[in-house]
N, C-alpha and C positions, 0 to 999 in steps of 0.2 A: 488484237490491238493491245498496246503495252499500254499499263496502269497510267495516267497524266498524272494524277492525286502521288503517285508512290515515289517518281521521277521527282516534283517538287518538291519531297519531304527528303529524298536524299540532298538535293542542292541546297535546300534550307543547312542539314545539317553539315555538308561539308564549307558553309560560311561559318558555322562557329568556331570557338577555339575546338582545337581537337587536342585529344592527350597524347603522353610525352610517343606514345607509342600505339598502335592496335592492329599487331600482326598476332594473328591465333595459334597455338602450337599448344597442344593439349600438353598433360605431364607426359614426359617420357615414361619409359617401364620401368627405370630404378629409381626413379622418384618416389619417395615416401615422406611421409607425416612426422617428425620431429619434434622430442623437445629437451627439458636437460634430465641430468638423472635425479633430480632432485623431484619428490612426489610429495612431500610432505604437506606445501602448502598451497592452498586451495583458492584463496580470497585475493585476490589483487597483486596478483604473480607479473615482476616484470625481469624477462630475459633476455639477456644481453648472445648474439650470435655473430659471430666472425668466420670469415676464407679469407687469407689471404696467397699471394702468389705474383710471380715478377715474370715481367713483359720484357722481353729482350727486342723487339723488334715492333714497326708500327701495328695497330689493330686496325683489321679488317671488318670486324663482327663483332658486338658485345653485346649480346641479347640476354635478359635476366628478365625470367617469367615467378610470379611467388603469389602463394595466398598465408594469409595467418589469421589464426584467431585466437584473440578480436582484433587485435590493431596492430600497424609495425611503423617504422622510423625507418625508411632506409638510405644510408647513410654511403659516400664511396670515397676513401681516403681521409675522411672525415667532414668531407660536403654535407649536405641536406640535400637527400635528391626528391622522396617528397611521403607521403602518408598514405596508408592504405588500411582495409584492401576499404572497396563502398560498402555502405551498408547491405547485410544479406542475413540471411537463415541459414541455418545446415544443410538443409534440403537444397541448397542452391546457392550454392559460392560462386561467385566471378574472382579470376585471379587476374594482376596486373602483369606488365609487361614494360620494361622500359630499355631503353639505348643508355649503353653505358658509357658509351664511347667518349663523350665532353668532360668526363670526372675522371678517366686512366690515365694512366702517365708511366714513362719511361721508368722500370727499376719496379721496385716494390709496389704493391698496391694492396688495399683491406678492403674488400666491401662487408661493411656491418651493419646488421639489425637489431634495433629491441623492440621486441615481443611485448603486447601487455595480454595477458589476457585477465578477463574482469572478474573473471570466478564466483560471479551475482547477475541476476537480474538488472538491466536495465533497460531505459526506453527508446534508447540507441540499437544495442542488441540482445538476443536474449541468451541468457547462461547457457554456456556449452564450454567443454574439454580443451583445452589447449592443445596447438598444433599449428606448424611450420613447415609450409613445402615450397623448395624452391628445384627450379631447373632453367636450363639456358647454355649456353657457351662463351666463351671468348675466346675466337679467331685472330691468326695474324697469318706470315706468310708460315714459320717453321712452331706455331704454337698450337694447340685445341685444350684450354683449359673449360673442365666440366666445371658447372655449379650448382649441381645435383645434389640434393639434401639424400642420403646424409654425405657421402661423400670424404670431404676434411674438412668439414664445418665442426668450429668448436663452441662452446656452449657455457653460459657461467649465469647464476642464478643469483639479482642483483639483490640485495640485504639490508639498500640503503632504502625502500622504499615502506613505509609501515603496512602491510597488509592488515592490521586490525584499525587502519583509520575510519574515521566515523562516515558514515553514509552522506553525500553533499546534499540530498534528498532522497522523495520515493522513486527520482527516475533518474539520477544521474551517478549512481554508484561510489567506491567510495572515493575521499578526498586524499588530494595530492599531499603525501607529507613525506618529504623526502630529506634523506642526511648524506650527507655528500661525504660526509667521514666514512660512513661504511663502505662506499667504493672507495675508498684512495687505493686499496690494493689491488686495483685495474684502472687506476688514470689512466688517461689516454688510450686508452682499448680500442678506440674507433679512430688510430692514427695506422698509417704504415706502417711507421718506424717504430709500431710497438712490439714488443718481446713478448709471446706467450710461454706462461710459467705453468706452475702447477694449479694454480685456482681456475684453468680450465678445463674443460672436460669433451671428449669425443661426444657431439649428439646422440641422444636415442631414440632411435624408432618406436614409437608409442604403440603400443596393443590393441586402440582405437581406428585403423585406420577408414575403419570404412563408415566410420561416423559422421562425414561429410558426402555428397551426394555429387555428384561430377562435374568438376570444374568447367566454366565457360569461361569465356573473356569480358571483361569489366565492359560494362554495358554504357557508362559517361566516361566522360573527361576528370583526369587528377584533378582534385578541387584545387584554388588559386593558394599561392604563397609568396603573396604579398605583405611586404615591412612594413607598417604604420607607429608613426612617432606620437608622441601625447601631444596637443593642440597648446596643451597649455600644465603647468603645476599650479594645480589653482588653491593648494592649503602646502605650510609647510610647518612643524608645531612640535615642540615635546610632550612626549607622552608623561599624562600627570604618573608620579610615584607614591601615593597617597596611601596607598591602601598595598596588601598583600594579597593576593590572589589565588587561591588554593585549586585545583580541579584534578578530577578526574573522571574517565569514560569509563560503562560496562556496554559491551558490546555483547549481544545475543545472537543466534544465527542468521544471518539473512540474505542469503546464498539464493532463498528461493522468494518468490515474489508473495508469497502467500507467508513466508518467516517473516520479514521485513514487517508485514503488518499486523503480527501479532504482537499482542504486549503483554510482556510481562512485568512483576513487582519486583522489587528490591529494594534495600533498606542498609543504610549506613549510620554508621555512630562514632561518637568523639567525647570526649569531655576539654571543657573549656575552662583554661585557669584564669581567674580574674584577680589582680593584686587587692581589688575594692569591690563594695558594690558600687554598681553602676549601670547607667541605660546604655547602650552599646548598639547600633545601625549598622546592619551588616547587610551584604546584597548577597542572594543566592539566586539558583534556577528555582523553576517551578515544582512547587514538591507538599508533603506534610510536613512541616517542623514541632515536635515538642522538649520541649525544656524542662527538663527537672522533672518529669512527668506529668507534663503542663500541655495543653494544647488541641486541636494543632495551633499554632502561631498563623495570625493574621497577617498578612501582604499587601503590601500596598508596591505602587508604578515608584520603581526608585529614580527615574531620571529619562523624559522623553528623546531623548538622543540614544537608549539602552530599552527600548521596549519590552528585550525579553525580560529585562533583570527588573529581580524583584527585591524588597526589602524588609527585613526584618529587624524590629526592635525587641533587642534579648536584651531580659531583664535580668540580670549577673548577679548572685549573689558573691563574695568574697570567698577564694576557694577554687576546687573544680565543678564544672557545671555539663551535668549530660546533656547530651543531645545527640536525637534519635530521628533519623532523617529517611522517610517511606517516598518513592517516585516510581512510579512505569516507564518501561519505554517506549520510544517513538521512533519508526522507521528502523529498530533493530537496535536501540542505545539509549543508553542514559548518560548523558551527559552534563556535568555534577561542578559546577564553580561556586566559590563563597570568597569574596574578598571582607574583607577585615582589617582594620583601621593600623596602622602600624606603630603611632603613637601611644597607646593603650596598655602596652605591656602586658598582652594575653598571649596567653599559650594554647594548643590545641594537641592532642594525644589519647588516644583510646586505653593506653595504659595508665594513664594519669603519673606520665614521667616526664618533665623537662628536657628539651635539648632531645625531643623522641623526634626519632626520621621518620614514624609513620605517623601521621596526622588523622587517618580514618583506619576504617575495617568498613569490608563490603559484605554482605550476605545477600544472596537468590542464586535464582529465580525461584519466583513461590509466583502461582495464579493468582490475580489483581482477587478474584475472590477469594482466595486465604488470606493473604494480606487484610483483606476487609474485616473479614472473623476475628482479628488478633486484637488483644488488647495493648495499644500502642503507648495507654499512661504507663507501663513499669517502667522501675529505675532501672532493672535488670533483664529486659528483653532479651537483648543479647544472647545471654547465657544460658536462654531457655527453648531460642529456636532451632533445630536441628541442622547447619546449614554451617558449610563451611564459612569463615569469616577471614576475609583476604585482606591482607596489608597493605593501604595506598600510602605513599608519601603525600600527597598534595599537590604532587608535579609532576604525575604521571604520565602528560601528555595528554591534558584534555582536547574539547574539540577548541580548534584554533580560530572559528568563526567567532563563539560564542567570548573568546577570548578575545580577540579585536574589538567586540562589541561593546565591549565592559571597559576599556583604557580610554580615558577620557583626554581630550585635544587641548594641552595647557598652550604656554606661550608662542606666539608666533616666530620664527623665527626668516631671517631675511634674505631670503632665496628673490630673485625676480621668475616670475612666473611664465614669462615668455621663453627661461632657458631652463627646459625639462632633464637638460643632461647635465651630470659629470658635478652632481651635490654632495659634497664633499661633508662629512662631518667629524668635525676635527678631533673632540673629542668623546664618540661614539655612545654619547649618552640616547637612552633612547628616544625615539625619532617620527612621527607619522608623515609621509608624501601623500597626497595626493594630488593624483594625476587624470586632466579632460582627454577623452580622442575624442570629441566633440560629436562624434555618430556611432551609433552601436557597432559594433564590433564583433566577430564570430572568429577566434582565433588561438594560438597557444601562446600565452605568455612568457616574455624571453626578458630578463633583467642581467644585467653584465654587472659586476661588480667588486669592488676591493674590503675585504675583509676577514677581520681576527678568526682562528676557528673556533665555533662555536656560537657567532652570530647568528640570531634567529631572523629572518624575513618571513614574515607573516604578512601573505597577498591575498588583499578583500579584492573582489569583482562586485559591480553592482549595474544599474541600470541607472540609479538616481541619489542624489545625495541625502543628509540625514544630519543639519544642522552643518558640523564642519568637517561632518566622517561620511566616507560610505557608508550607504545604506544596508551594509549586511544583512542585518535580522530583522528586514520587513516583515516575514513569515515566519511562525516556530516553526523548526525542521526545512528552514531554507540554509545552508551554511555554506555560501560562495567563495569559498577561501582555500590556499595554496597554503604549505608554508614549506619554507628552505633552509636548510641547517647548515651553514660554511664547512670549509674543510680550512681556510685559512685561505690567504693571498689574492691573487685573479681567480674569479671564480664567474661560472653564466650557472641561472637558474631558468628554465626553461619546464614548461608544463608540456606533458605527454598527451594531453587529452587538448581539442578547442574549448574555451570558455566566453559565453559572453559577456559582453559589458561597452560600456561608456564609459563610466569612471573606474579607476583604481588605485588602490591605496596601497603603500610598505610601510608594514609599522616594525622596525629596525630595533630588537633587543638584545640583550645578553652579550654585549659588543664589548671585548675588554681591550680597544683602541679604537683608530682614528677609522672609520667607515667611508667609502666613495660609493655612491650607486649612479655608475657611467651612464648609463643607459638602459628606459623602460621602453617596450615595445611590446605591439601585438602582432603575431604573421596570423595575416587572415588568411581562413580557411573554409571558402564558400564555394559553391558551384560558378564556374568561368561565364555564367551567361556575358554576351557580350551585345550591348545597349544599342538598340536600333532606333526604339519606339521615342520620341517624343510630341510636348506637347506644352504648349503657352496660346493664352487667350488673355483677354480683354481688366481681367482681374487678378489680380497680382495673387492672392489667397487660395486661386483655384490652382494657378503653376505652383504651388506650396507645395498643396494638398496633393498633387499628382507627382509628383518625387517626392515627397513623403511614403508614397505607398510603396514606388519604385525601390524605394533606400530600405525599406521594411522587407520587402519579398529578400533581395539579398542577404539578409545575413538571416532570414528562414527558409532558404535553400544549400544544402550542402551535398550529401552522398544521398539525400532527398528531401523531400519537401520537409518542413517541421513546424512546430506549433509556434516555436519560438525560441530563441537564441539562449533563452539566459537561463529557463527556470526545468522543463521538460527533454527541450531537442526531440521531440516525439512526431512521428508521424501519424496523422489525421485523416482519415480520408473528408470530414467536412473542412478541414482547413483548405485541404488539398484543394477543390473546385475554385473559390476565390484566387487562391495560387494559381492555377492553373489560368484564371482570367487575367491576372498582372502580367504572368509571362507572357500572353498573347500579346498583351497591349505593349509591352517595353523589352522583349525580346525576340519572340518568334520560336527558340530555342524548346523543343516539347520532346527533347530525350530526358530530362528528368522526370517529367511524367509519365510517360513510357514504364521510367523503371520505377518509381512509387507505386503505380499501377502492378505491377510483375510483383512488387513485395506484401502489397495486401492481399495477393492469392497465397501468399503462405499465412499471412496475419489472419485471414482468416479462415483459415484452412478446415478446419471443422464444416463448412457453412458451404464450399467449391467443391470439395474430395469427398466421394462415399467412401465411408469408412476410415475414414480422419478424427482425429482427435483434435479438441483445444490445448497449443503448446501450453503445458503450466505454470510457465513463467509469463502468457497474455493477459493482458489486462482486461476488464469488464469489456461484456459486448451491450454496445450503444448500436439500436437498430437498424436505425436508417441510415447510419454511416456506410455499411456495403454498399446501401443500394447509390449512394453518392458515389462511389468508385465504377459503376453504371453508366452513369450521368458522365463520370470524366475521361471515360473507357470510348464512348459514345461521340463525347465530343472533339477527340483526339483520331478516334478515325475519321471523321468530317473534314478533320482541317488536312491531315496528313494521307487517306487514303491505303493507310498500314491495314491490310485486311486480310493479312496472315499473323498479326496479335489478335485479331477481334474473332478470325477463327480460331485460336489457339485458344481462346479462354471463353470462347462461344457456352460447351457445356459446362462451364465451371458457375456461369449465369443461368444459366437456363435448371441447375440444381437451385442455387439460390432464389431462384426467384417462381418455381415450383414448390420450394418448401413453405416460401411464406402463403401462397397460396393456397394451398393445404388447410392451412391454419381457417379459415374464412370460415366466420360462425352464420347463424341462423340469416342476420343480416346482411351477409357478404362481405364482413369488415374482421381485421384481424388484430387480435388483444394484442397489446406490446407487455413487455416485461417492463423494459426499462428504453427510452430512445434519448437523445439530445433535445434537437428540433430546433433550439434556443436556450441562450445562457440567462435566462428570465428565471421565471417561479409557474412556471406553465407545467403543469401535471404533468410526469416522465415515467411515473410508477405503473406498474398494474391498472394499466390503464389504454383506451381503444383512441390514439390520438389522429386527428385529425391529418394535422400535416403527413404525419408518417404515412397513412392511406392513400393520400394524394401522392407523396412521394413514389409508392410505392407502385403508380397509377402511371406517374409518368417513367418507372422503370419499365414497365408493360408496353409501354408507349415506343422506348426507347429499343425494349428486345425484338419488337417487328422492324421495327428499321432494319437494327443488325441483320436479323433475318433475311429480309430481303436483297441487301447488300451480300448475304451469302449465298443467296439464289437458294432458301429455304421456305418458299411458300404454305407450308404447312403450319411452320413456327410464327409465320405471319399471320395465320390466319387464328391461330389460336391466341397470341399476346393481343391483337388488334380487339378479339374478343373479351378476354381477361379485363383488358383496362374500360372495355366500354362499359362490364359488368361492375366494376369498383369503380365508375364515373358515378352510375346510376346512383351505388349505394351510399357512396358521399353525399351524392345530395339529398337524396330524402330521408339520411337519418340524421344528417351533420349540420345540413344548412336551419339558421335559428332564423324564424320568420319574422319574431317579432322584434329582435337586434336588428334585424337585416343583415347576417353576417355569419360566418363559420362558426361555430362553439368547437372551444379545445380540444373536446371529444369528449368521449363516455368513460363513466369508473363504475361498476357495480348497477349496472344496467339502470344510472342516471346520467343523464348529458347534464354532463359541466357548464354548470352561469356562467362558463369565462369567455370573452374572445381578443385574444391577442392577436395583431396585426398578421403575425406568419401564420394561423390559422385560418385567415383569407385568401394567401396572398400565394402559398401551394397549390391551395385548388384554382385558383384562378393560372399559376406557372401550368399546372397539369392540361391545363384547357377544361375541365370541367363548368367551371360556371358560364353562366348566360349573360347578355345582355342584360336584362334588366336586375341579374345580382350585380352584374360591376359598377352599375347605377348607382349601387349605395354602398358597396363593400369602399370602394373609393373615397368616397367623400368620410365617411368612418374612420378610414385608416390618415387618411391628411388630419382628420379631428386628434386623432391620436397621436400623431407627431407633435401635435403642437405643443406637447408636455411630455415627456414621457415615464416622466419622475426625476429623485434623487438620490436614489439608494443605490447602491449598485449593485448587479444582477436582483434588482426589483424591479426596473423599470421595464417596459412595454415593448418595447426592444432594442438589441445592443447591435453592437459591429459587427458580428457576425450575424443573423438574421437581416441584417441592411443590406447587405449582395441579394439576398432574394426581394428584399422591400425596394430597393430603388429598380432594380429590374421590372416589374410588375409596374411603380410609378412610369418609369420613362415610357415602360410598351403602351401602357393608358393616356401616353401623351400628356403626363402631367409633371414638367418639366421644372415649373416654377416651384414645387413642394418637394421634391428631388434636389433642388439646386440651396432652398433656406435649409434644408434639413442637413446639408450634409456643410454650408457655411459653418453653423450651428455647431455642430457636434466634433467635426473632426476640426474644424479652426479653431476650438479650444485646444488641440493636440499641438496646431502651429504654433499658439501664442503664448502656449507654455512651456515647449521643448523643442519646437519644429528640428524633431530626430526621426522616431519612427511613432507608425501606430498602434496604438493603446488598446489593449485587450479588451476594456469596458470604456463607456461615456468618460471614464472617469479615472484619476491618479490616484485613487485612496490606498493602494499598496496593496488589495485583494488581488488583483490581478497585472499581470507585465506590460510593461513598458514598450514591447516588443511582439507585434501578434499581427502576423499577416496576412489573416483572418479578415481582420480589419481596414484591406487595403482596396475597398469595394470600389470607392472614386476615383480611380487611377485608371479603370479597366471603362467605364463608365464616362469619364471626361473624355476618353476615347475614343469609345462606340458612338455616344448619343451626343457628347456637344462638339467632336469633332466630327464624328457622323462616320465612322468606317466600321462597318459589317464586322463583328469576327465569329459570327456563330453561336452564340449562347443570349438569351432563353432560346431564342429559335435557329432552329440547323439551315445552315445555309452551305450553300456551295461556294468553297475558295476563288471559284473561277468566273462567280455569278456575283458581281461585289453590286452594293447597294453604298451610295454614298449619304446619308441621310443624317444631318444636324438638324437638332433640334436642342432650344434655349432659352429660358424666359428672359435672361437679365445677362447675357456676354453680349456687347457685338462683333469679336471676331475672335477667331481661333484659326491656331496654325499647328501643324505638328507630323511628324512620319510614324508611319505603321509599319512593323515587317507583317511580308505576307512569303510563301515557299516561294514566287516568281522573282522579289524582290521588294524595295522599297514601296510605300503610297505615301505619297508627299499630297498634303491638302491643304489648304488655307482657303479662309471664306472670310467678308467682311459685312457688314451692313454699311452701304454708300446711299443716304437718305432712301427712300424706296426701290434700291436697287437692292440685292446679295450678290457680292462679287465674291466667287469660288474661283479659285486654281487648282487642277488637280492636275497629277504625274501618276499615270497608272503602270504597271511593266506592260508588256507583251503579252497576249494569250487570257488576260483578262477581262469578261465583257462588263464592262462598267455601267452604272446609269446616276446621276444624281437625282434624290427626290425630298428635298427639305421639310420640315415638317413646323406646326404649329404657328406662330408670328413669321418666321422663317420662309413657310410656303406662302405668304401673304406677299411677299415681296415681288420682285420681275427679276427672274433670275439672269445671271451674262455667266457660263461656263468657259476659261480658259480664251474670255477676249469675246465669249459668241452670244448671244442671245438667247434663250432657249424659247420652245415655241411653248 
C-alpha cells in the first residue's frame, strides 16, 4: 500500500509557491569551478561575471543551472532575476536553476552575475574559497548557445567595494561600503549594449575544484522579491556641523571565527595645539586617554541619543599637548572617532606641524597583557616602543555606524511625511531622512538618487528609534550601517546582502550641490510561505497577538529558519521548534524545516559523522540544541510521513544520542558542559541540569517511535528502555520534596536551591512526573508567573522557555494562567510596537526587536483556543484530528488551519449554555470534537446537530 502520510505532504507542497524552476540536471562534464585571475584578495571579494550572445531567432529552451559561493545576483539584460544560491555547507551545495526565457530578447543579450564571496566567518555561512559554476543552454530553432563555465564567461574583480570594512558584528561579516567611482570604468557591465574592453578578463578555473561536495538541486523555493515603500518619512533634519570629526579603523585578522574574537592592543598618539589654555569637551570611543602624561582620563556618557560616545574633558595647556590613546579590539577592529569643537582653533598632528594631513600614528598589535606592563605616563612612549607607527589623516574611513551615531539631528526641515519620495535638497547641505516601513523588514536596501560625485550616503538600519535617529549603537559592536559614495548624476545604491529593519536613515554628506533622493525602498527577501492559517476570537488583543507571531516568523525565515532578522540571521535549532510551530499554525508549508533540519547534520557534524570534525569556523556547542532538531526531525515526520529523511538521518541519531548516553555517571544522569535550557540565570556551566535530562529522556522517547516507524524493533526496545532508565533517575535525584518541585540540577555533587519553571515543566513534557507531582509543580509555576521579575534575562522565564511553559499549562487544562500570562507579557509587545516579537519580556535594547522564538501564542491560540490538533507536545496522527478548544475568558473563536488534505475551517461560539461549533473538515480525515474545561460544561450542537 502506497504511503497516505507521504501522498499528502506532496499535495501540501505542490499548493505552495514553487520556484522559478526545479528541473535537476546535474553539472555537465565541462563544467567547472571559476573565478577571476585576481588571487590577492581574500576578505569581502565581489565579482562581477558576464556572457554575452545574440538570438537571431525565437527561443525554445533557456535553461540556466549555477551554484556560487557564497552569494550571486543574477542578472539578464540587466533585469533582477533573483539571489542565490540557499543557504548550505561545502559538503553539500544545492545549485539553482532557472527559465530564462521571460528576460531574452531579440539581438544582443548579457546574462550577468556578481559573485560575493565573504572570505570570513559568518552565521549565515561559513568561510570557504570562492567559486562559480554555471551550465545550461539556450535553444532556438538554428541556435545551441552553451553557458558552461568557463566557457566565454568574462570576469572583472570590482574595486569599488572596501574589503577591509569593519565587521557589522560577530555574525554578520563585513559592512557594505561601496564607491561607485571605482567602477565607472565598467558602467553599465550588466546592459547588452555594453562594450567589453580590456579590464575584463577570461574566467579561471580554480585549483580547488573538488572542494565543494556534489551538487544537488535547491531543495525550496527562490526566497520572495518583493518592493516595499516607507510608510511614512517620519524625521527630516540637518545634520548639526558643530564639531569636527576625526576617525579611523585598525582592522586585525578575522577571517576566522576564533580571530574575530581575539583581542588585541593598540595605541595611537597626536599632539594637540591649543592657541590658550583652556577646558576643551571632546567626544571619543572607548579607550585609555592620557594627556601630558596624565591619566588615564575619566569618561563620562556624552549625550543619551550617542551611548557609545564618550567624553572627555582635556585640560589644554597653551602650546602642543600629547596625547597617547591605548584601546583593544572588538570583533577584529578598533574603531577610533574623536570629534572636536571647531570653534576653538586647535590643531592636531603627531609632528607637531600645522596644516599636517596626518592627524595620528597608529602602532600594534601588542597582547592586551603587554600593553598592561607598559608604562603609559611618558611623554615619549612612542619613541620607545618597537612597532611600526602608521600615518592616519583622521579621514580614513572610519566605521560609518559609529559615525552616524555621533552627527546630531539639528533643525527640522519641511518635507511632509506622507510623501517618502523624490526629497529634493536644493542646496545639498548635509542632510538626515528618516524613513517608517512600519513592520520589520528582511530585505536589500535599494535608494535611487540624483547626486554630485562624491556624495556620501550613510544608511543606518535599525529596529527601533533613538530620540530622532535611528537606533544604530544600541549594542557596542552592533554597526547596522551601509554607506554609498556617488559617482555623480542618476545613480541607485542597492545593498548585495538582505538587512533587517523597520526604520532607516540617509544621512546625505559631502554633497557639493543640489541632492534628490527619488526613492527609498526595501525588496524583501523571505521564504514564499504562503498564508493559510488564520485566526480571530472574542478579544481584540489576542487577534493582535496572533499576527504578531505570524508577522515575526516571516522575516525569521528565509533560505532558513533564523534567530532573527536584524542582529544574528543565524540558524537555531531551539529557535527552530517554536518555528516550526508557527509554520503549522499559519502555513502548513514544512520544506524549510525539512531543509534547517538537512543543515544541522552538517552544523553539527562532529556529534552525527564518526570521524568528523567540528567546522572551525562553528560556533560553541549548546547541548540540548541537537537533541531539539530530534524533537523537530520527529515531529515533521508525524505530520508529513517523509520516512525516507527520518531513515536517512536514522544513524546520524542513534550516534548522537548513544553518545550522550555514554556519558551517564553513577546516577544515571549526564554532566553538561555547557546547555541553553533558558535565557534566565539558571546554571548552564559544568553543570548536571535537569531540563537537559529530561530533554534528553524525551529524545529516547522520541528514537523508539522512529524506530518503530522504521520497523526497527530492537532500537525500540532499547530507547524505550534508555528513557525509562533516565525517567527513573530524574526523579529520585532531581525531584526536591520539600519545594515540591524539580531543582535546576546538580553542580559539584550538590543539588542546586533553584527551581525555575522549565525545570518542571521538561520533566513533566517528557512524561516523567506523576500525578501527585503535577499536584504541586502546577500550582508553583502559576505562583511563579505571577511575577516573574524585572531585569532582563533575570527573570523566571522569557519568550522562549514560554513554548514549553504554556504547552505543559494548556495539557494541565490550565487555560485561565496561560491566557493572563501571555495578555500580560506579550500585550506589552502590542501596545508598544504591535510589529514583531521581542526577544525578552522586555525593550531595554539587550535583546531584538525581532525573535521568533517568541512567537509561542500564535501556535497556541491555535491548537488550544481554537482547539485543532497539530501534533506537538503530543504526536498525533494528521488523519486522526481532535478538535478540542479550551478557554477561560474568549467566548468564541474562528479561524483556518492548513492541514496536507487541505483547509480546517472552525468556528465555535458560546450561545448562553449552549457551544455552537462549525467545522469544515477535508475528505479522509476522521474527526471528533471534544471541548475541554468551562467549554465541556456546555451542550454542545456540532455543524447544526446536537451531539449526544
Amino acid at each position: 500500500m502506497k504511503n497516505p502520510h507521504l501522498i499528502f505532504a506532496l499535495i501540501l507542497l505542490l499548493s505552495c509557491n514553487a520556484p522559478l524552476s526545479a528541473q535537476s540536471q546535474p553539472p555537465s562534464g565541462d563544467a567547472a569551478y571559476v573565478w577571476t585571475n585576481d588571487t590577492t584578495q581574500t576578505r569581502f571579494q565581489l565579482a562581477y561575471f558576464r556572457t554575452s550572445f545574440e538570438l537571431t531567432t525565437p527561443v525554445d529552451d533557456a535553461d540556466i543551472y549555477l551554484f556560487a559561493d557564497s552569494r550571486y545576483h543574477l542578472l539578464v539584460n540587466g533585469n533582477f532575476v533573483n539571489f542565490g544560491p540557499a543557504r548550505f555547507y561545502p559538503e553539500h551545495p544545492e545549485y539553482d536553476h532557472y527559465d530564462l526565457t521571460p528576460f531574452l530578447q531579440a539581438g544582443e543579450n548579457v546574462i550577468a552575475l556578481k559573485v560575493l564571496n565573504n572570505g570570513t566567518s559568518t552565521f549565515q555561512l561559513r568561510r570557504h574559497r570562492p567559486g562559480l559554476i554555471v551550465w545550461g543552454n539556450i535553444t532556438t530553432e538554428d541556435q545551441d548557445i552553451t553557458l558552461t563555465t568557463p566557457g566565454n564567461w568574462k570576469a572583472y574583480q570590482s574595486k569599488a567595494y572596501d574589503a577591509q570594512g569593519p565587521r557589522m558584528n560577530f555574525a554578520l561579516g563585513p559592512m557594505e561600503v561601496y564607491d561607485a567611482n571605482a567602477d565607472r570604468e565598467v558602467a553599465g557591465w550588466e546592459q547588452a549594449d555594453y562594450e567589453e574592453d580590456d579590464h575584463w578578463q577570461d574566467v579561471v578555473k580554480v585549483d580547488w575544484q573538488e572542494s565543494w561536495g556534489p551538487l544537488v538541486l535547491r531543495s525550496i523555493p527562490p526566497l520572495s522579491q518583493q518592493e516595499y515603500r516607507p510608510q511614512r518619512l517620519v524625521e527630516a533634519f540637518r545634520l548639526e556641523e558643530k564639531e569636527e570629526i576625526y576617525s579611523f579603523q585598525v582592522l586585525q585578522p578575522d577571517l576566522r571565527w576564533i580571530d574575530s574574537r581575539t583581542r588585541a592592543a593598540f595605541f595611537a598618539y597626536t599632539n594637540i595645539y591649543s592657541p590658550k589654555e583652556q577646558e576643551v569637551k571632546v567626544g571619543v570611543t572607548d579607550g585609555q586617554y592620557f594627556l601630558n602624561g596624565k591619566g588615564p582620563l575619566s569618561m563620562q556618557a556624552a549625550d543619551p541619543v550617542s551611548p557609545q560616545r564618550r567624553q572627555l574633558d582635556l585640560s589644554l595647556k597653551k602650546g602642543w599637548n600629547y596625547l597617547l590613546i591605548r584601546s583593544n579590539t572588538i570583533f577584529g577592529k578598533w574603531a577610533f572617532l574623536m570629534s572636536v569643537p571647531k570653534n576653538l582653533e586647535l590643531a592636531l598632528s603627531p609632528s607637531k606641524t600645522f596644516k599636517d594631513p596626518v592627524r595620528f600614528r597608529i602602532g600594534g598589535p601588542f597582547l592586551p597583557e603587554e600593553a598592561d606592563a607598559l608604562d603609559l605616563y611618558q611623554m615619549d612612549l612612542h619613541q620607545k616602543l618597537e612597532t611600526e607607527w602608521l600615518p592616519r589623516t583622521g579621514y580614513d574611513g572610519g566605521n560609518p555606524a559609529i559615525d552616524m551615531s555621533w552627527r546630531s539631528a539639528g533643525a527640522s526641515l519641511p518635507f511632509p511625511g506622507w510623501v517618502p519620495d523624490d526629497i529634493a535638497i536644493a542646496d545639498g547641505a548635509p542632510t538626515g531622512l528618516v524613513y517608517d516601513f512600519r513592520y520589520k523588514k528582511l530585505g536589500r536596501i535599494a535608494i535611487d538618487y540624483e547626486a554630485p560625485a562624491g556624495t556620501i550616503l550613510d544608511v543606518g538600519f535599525t529596529e527601533d528609534l533613538l530620540g530622532r535617529q535611528v537606533n544604530i549603537m544600541k549594542r557596542n559592536g552592533l554597526y547596522m550601517t551601509a554607506r554609498h559614495i556617488t559617482a555623480g548624476g542618476s545613480g541607485r545604491m542597492e545593498t548585495f546582502k538582505p538587512y533587517g529593519l523597520r526604520y532607516l536613515q540617509v544621512n546625505i554628506r559631502h554633497a557639493t550641490g543640489p541632492v534628490t533622493i527619488k526613492k527609498v525602498r526595501v525588496i524583501n527577501q523571505i521564504y514564499p510561505f504562503k498564508q493559510i492559517g488564520e485566526f480571530a476570537c472574542s478579544d481584540p488583543l489576542m487577534d493582535q497577538i496572533w499576527q504578531m507571531g505570524w508577522r515575526t516568523l516571516r522575516v525569521c525565515a528565509e533560505d532558513s529558519y533564523t534567530d532573527t532578522p536584524f542582529r544574528e540571521r543565524g540558524l537555531y535549532a531551539g529557535d527552530m521548534l517554536p518555528q516550526m510551530a508557527v509554520t503549522l499554525a499559519g502555513s502548513g508549508d514544512l520544506r524549510l524545516v525539512k531543509r534547517s533540519i538537512a543543515l544541522f547534520q552538517d552544523m553539527y557534524r562532529e556529534l552525527f559523522y564518526e570521524g568528523k570534525t567540528k567546522h572551525p569556523d562553528e560556533i560553541a556547542l549548546l547541548e540540548d540544541y541537537p537533541l531539539l532538531t530530534l524533537e523537530a526531525l520527529m515531529w515533521y515526520v508525524d505530520r508529513t510521513g517523509d520516512l525516507a529523511f527520518a531513515e536517512e538521518l536514522f544513524p546520524h541519531y542513534e550516534k548522537l544520542i548513544g553518545d550522550e548516553l555514554e556519558k551517564r555517571n553513577e546516577q544515571g544522569l549526564i554532566h553538561n558542559d555547557r546547555v541553553f535550557i533558558e535565557w534566565t540565570q539558571i546554571t548552564k556551566q559544568d553543570v548536571t541540569n535537569t531540563a537537559f535530562q529530561a530533554i534528553l529522556t524525551r529524545a529516547c522517547q522520541n528514537m523508539a517511535r522512529l524506530a518503530g516507524k522504521l520497523d526497527q524493533p530492537q532500537a525500540v526496545s532499547f530507547y524505550t528502555q534508555a528513557a525509562a532508565e533516565l525517567s527513573r533517575s530524574i526523579k529520585e535525584e532531581l525531584w526536591d520534596p520539600a519545594k515540591m518541585a524539580y531543582r535546576d540540577g546538580i553542580q559539584q555533587d550538590t543539588t542546586i536551591n533553584h527551581h525555575y519553571p522549565i525545570s518542571s515543566v521538561w520533566p513533566y513534557l517528557a512524561g516523567i512526573t506523576d500525578t501527585d507531582q503535577n499536584g504541586h509543580i502546577f500550582p508553583y509555576i502559576a505562583e511563579e508567573l505571577k511575577d516573574i521579575g524585572s531585569i532582563s534575562r533575570r527573570k523566571k522565564t522569557t519568550p522562549y522557555g514560554s513554548f514549553y511553559v504554556l504547552a505543559a499549562l494548556y495539557d494541565q487544562g490550565m487555560p485561565e494562567v496561560a491566557e493572563q500570562f501571555v495578555r500580560k507579557h506579550w500585550g506589552e509587545m502590542i501596545y508598544k510596537h504591535d510589529d514583531t516579537t521581542w526577544e525578552n519580556f522586555d525593550d531595554t535594547g539587550i535583546g531584538t526587536l525581532s525573535h521568533a522564538w517568541s512567537a509561542a501564542p500564535t501556535y497556541y491560540l491555535t491548537t488550544q483556543v481554537l482547539g485543532v490538533d497539530l501534533g506537538w507536545p503530543h504526536p498525533s496522527d494528521p488523519d486522526q484530528l481532535i478538535i478540542a478548544p479550551q478557554t477561560a475568558s474568549i467566548n468564541w473563536a474562528k479561524g483556518t488551519v492548513p492541514h496536507p488534505r487541505g483547509e480546517i475551517h472552525v468556528s465555535w461560539e458560546i450561545r448562553g449554555n449552549h457551544l455552537w461549533m462549525e467545522c469544515e473538515v477535508p475528505q479522509g480525515i476522521n474527526w471528533e470534537v471534544a471541548p475541554k474545561g468551562r467549554l465541556a460544561d456546555l451542550e454542545l450542537w456540532v455543524n447544526g446537530v446536537k451531539q449526544p
